[in-house]
N, C-alpha and C positions, 0 to 999 in steps of 0.2 A: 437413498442415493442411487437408485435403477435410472433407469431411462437413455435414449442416446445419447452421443457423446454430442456434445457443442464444438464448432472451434474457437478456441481461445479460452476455453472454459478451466477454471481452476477448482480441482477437486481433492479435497483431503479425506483420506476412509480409514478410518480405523485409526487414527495417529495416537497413539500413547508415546508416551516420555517418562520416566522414572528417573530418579537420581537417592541413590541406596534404598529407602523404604518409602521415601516421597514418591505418589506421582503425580507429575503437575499439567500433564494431560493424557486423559482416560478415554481411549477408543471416539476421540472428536474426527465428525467427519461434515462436513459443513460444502457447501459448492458455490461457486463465484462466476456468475454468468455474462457473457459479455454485453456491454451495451444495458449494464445496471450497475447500480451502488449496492452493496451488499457490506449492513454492518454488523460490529463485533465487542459485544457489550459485557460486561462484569466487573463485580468488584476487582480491586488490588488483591491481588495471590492469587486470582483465579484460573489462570494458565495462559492469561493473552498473549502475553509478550514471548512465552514458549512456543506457544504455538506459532506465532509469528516464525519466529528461528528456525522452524521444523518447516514453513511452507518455504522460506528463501532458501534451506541447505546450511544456513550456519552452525543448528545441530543435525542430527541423526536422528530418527525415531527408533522405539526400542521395538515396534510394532507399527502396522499399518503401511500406507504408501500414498506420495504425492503425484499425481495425477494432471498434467497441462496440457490440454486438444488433443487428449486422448493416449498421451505420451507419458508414460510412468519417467519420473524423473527423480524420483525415490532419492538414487545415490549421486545426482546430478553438483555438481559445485555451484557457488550462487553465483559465480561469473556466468557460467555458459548457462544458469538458468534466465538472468539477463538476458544473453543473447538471444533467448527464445525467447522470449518477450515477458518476461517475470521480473518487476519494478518496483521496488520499494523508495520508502522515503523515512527517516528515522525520527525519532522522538528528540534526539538533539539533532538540528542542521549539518551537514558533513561539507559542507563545501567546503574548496580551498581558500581559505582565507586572504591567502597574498594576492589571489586570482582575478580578473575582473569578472562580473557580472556573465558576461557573453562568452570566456572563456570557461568557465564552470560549466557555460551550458555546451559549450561543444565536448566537453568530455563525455557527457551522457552522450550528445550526437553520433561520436564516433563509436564510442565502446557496443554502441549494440549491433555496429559491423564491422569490428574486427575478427579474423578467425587467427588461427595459429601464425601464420607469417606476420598477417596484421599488427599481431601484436611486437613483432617484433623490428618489423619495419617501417609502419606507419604505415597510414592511408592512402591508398594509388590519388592521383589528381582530380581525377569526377568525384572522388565519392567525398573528398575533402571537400569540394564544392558543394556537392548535394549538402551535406551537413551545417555548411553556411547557411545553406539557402534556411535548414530546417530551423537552423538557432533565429534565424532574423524573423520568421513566421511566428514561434511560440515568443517570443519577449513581443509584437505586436498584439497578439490572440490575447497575453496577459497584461496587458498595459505595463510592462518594465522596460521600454523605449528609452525612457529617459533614463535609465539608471545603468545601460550596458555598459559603459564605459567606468563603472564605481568599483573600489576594492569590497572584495564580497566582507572581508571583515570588517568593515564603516557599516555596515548595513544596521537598520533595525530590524528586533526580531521579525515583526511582521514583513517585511522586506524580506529577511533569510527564508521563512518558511515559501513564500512565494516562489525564489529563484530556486530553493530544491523541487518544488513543486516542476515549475518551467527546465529543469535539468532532465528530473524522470520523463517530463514529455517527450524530449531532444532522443532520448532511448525506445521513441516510439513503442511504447506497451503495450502489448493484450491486456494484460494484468497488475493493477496497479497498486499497491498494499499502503494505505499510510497509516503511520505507527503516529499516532494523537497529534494531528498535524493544525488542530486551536491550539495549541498549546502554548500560552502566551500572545497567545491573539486580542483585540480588544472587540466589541461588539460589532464594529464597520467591517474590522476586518474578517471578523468569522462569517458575517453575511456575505462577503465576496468569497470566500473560501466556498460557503455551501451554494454561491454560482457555479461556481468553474467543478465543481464537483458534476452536478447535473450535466454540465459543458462534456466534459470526459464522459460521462455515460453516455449520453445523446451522439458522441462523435462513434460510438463501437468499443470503447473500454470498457472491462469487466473492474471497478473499481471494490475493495474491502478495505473498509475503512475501523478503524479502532481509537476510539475517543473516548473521554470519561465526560465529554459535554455533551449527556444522551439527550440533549433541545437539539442540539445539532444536529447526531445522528437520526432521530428520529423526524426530521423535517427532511432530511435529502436518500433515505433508504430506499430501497424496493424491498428488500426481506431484511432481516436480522435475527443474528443467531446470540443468544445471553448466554453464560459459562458461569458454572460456579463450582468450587473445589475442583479444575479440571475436565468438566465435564460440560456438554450440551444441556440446559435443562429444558430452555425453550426455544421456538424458533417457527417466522412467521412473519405476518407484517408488523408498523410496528405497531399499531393498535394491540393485534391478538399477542403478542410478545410485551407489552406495557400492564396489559391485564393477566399477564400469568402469575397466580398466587406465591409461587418460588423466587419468582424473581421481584416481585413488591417484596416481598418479606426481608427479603435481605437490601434491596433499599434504604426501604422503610427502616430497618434496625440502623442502618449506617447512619442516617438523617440525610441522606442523599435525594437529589429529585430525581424524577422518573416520569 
């Protein structure tokens, strides 16, 4: 993990996590460079989704520290690490359901410039406008045109993961974490997913991606790092990472593809 710092770059060193005699992540330190896909592969119970938690701020690590353009953000809350441009998107859709389409996405437009009064006042009149302008740019960039004006809860799945997708964009991200975002996708839609994925690279996103559909991840990567009991076991392209004996083996035993 040496080398200069990147801007925009997201770096984990050292992270452990325990919980009494468990630890569900053991000194992971993995890095997320901008203007690449970087994925995040392991069986179930291997510390993904902890580790997830430990890079947005929803836990704590018991060890180590979180790292963005250079900026320790360790003790940071996940709101204001948003603000610095750290963006997730979750395993279940979080939109507001009563919301439409385009107002969902100006939430993300606004929240990633508000500061203290912001929050408390709302947004001065340009920056409310800018934020239009942003939301009306990504529902075209993503083909959801036609659907701005829908309740986000009528939506199909594959319609919801797309508008969280188009909301985190509105948040303008350095870093953009999606937490298994095929996840009830059908084959059309996962091939448009692993467009707009490369889309988000190509534009200067550092994207980390975590899927259990490693066809996916392994068609739209630049590197990937595999976990298992909490740990990094390999990590690489994904070729050298497909042929690692540790991580076939546990594949392989699950009857999982690889």
């Amino acid at each position: 993990m040496s080398g200069a710092v990147r801007r925009g770059e997201l770096r984990a060193e050292g992270l452990s996590r325990r919980y009494g005699g468990l630890t569900a992540v053991d000194g992971v330190s993995l890095a997320v460079p901008p203007g690449e896909v970087t994925g995040l592969i392991g069986p179930n119970g291997a510390g993904k989704s902890t580790l997830f938690s430990l890079l947005t701020g929803v836990e704590q690590p018991d060890a180590g520290r979180v790292v963005l353009g250079g900026r320790d953000i360790t003790r940071m809350a996940p709101d204001a690490r948003a603000r610095r441009g750290l963006v997730q998107t979750f395993q279940v859709p979080s939109l507001f359901p009563s919301m439409t389409v385009s107002d969902n996405l100006m939430v993300g437009a606004e929240n990633r410039h508000r500061d203290y009064y912001g929050g408390l006042l709302g947004l001065v009149g340009h920056s409310r406008v800018a934020a239009r302008r942003r939301v009306s740019r990504i529902l075209s960039a993503l083909e959801l045109e036609s659907i701005r004006d829908e309740i986000a809860g009528t939506l199909s799945t594959g319609a919801l993961r797309l508008v969280e997708l188009a909301r985190a964009l509105c948040a303008e991200p350095d870093v953009l974490l999606l937490d298994e975002p095929a996840s009830g996708l059908d084959a059309t839609e996962t091939e448009k997913l692993a467009g707009l994925l490369r889309g988000f690279a190509a534009s200067g996103v550092g994207v980390l991606l975590v899927d259990h559909d490693t066809d996916l991840v392994f068609s739209v990567v630049d590197r990937v790092y595999a976990m298992i009991g909490g740990r990094v076991v390999a990590e690489g392209s994904p070729d050298e990472v497909r042929a690692n004996e540790a991580v076939r083996s546990v594949y392989l035993a699950q009857g999982s593809a690889l």
